[in-house]
N, C-alpha and C positions, 0 to 999 in steps of 0.2 A: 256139899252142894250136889243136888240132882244133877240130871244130863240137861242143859239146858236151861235150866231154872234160874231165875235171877234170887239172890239174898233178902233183897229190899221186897217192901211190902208193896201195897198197894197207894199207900197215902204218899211213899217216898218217891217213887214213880211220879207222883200224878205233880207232887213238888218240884223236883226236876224238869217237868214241861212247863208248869206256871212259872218256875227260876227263869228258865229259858225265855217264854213269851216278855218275861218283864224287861229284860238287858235286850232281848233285839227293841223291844220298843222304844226304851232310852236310848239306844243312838238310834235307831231308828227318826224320831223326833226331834233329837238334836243335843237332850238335855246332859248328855256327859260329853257333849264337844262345847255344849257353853262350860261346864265345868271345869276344864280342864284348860282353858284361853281364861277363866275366871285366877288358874292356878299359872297363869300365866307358860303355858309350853310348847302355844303356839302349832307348827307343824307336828310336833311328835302328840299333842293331843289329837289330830285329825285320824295318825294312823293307829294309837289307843282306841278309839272310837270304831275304826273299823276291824279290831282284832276282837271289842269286845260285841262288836253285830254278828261276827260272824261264829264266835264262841256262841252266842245264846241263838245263832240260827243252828247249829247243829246240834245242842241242848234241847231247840225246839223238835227236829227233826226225830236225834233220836229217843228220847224220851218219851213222845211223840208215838212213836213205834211199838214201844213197850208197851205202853197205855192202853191203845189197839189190842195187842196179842192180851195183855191178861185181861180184857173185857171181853175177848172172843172167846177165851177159853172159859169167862164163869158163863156165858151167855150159851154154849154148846154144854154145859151140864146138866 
């Protein structure tokens, strides 16, 4: 591995922010806090919910990131 360089491709990258945007939007909207009251767990579904919003907000964020830099760098070629 280069200085810097990430392994992953470009499609892997770009997978990892769509992974992201999709889990913040599911609890975001609610639908793994019904899921998870459906799985009957009550409280421990609510804090599930916010471990898995804030998993896929920094999935969003750094992924996100990536995305950015390897589009800057084909676009400065």
């Amino acid at each position: 591995m280069s200085h810097g360089q990430s392994s992953c491709g470009v499609f892997g990258i770009f997978l990892g922010f769509i992974t992201g945007v999709i889990w913040l939007l599911l609890a975001v909207l609610g639908t793994t806090s019904d899921f998870f009251v459906l799985l009957g767990l009550g409280n421990l579904g609510n804090i599930l919910t916010i471990l898995i919003a804030l998993i896929g907000f920094l999935a969003f964020i750094i992924f996100g990131l990536f995305v950015f830099k390897v589009a800057w760098r084909r676009c400065r070629k």
